[in-house]
C-alpha positions in Angstrom: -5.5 -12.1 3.6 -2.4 -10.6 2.2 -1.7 -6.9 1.0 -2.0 -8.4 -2.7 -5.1 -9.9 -2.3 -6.3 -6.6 0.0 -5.3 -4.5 -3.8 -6.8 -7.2 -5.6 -10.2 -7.2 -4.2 -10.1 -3.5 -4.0 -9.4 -3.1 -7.8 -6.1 -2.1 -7.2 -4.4 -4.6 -9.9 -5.2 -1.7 -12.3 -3.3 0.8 -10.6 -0.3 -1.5 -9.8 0.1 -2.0 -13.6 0.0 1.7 -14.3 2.3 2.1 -11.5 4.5 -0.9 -13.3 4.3 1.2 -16.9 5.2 4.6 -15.0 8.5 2.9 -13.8 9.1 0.4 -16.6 9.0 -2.8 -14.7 7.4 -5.9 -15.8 4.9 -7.5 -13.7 7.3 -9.8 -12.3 9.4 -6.8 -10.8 6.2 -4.6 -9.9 5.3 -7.8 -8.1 8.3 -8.0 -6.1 8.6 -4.3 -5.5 4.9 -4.8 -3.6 6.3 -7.7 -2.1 9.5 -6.3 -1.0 7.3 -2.9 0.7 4.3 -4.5 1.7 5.2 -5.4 5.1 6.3 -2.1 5.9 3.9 0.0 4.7 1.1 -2.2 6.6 3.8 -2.7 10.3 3.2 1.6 9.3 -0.5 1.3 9.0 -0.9 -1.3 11.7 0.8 1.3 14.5 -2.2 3.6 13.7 -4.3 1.2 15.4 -2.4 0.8 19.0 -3.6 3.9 19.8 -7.2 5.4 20.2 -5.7 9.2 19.2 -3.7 7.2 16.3 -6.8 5.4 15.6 -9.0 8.4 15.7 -6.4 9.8 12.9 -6.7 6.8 10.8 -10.1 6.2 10.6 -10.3 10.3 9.8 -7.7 10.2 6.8 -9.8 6.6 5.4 -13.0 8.4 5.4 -12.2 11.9 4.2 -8.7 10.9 2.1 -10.7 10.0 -1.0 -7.7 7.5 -1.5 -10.4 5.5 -3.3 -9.7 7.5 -6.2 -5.8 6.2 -6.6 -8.0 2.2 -7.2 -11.0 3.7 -9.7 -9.2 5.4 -11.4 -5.0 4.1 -12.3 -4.8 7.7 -14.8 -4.4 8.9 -11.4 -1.0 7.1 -10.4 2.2 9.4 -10.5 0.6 12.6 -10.9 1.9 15.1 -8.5 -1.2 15.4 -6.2 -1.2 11.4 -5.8 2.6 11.5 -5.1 2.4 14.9 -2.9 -0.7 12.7 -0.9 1.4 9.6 -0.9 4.5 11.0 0.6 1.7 12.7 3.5 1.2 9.1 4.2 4.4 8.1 4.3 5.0 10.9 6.8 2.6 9.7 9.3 3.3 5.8 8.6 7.3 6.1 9.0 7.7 9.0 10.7 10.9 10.4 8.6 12.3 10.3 5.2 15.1 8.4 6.5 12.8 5.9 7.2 11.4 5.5 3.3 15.0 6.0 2.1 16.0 2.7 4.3 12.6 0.8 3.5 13.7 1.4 -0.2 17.0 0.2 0.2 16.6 -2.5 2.0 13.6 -3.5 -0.5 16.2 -2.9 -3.3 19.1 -5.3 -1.8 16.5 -7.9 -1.7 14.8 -7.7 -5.3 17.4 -6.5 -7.0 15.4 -3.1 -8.5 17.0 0.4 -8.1 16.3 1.8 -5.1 15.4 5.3 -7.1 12.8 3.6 -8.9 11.5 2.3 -4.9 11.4 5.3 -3.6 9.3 6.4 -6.8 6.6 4.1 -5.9 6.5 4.1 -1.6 4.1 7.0 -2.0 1.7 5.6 -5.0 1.8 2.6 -2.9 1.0 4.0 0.3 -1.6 6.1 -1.5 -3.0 2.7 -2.4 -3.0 1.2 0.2 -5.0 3.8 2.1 -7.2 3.2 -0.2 -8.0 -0.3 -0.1 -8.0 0.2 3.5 -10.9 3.0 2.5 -12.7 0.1 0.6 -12.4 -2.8 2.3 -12.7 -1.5 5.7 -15.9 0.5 5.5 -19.0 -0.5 7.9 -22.6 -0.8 6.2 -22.9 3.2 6.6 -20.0 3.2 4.7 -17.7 5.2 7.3 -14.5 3.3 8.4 -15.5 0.9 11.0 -12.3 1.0 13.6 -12.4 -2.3 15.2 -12.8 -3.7 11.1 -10.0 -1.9 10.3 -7.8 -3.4 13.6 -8.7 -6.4 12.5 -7.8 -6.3 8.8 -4.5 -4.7 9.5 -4.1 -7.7 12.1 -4.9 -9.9 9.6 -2.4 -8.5 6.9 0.4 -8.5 9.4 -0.2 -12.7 11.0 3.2 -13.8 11.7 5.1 -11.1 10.9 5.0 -10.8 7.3 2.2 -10.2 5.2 1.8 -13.8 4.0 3.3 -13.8 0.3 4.5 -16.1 -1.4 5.8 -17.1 -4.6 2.5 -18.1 -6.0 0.7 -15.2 -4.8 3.7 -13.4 -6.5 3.2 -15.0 -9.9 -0.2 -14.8 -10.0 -0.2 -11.2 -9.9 2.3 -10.6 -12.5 -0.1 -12.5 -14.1 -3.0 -10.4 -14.0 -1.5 -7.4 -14.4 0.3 -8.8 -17.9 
């Protein structure tokens, strides 16, 4: 499984085209910004896991986050308590602004999109993420099951990327358009 399938399962595509309206991209671009950010965002999310204090942390923010919220309901993308909650996440996934400044840029320089409209949507993303993370990685109780989640974020990060390709690409943009 890749991080586009992980939104797409979760309902996510919904909130990737408001996010796509919000910065006037088409779907192709909003596509390749996901692409472009993906791997970080889950090499962030994955480093919660190496630890059973980091763990504990994750599996806290999943079950009392609401994150959910950002994939039921894309009215919710860009407003100012989904961005103030995203850039939280971004905090504890990359440790520093610098960080998100140079995932940006370096996610610009390979698609081509201003790195201003990048930085826009690391936190919406990351928001988004959590919560398909929420969704996806819930036990029967429905409370984040920890070795689930370990796996999952394993899963999304097999051989060192998050397992896009150009298909995967094109059929999004196709969904959300």
């Amino acid at each position: 499984m890749n991080f586009m399938d992980l939104l797409a399962e979760s309902g996510g595509e919904n909130s990737i085209g408001a996010l796509s309206k919000k910065l006037g991209l088409d779907g192709a671009d909003a596509g390749k910004l996901v692409e472009a950010v993906a791997p970080a965002l889950m090499r962030g999310l994955q480093k919660q896991t190496e630890s059973p204090d980091a763990m504990a942390g994750l599996t806290k923010a999943l079950s009392d986050g609401g994150h959910q919220r950002y994939l039921d309901d894309p009215n919710l993308v860009g407003d100012d308590a989904a961005l103030a909650d995203g850039n939280k996440i971004l905090g504890h996934l990359f440790g520093s602004k610098d960080v998100s400044r140079n995932v940006a840029a370096q996610a610009s320089q390979n698609t081509g999109i201003d790195a201003t409209l990048i930085k826009q949507a690391l936190p919406i993303l990351a928001g988004l993420a959590m919560g398909a993370l929420s969704k996806k990685g819930q036990s029967v109780s429905g409370e984040p099951d920890a070795g689930m989640l370990g796996g999952l974020l394993g899963g999304l990060m097999d051989g060192g990327n998050d397992g896009l390709d150009m298909d995967d690409l094109l059929g999004f943009a196709k969904k959300l358009f």
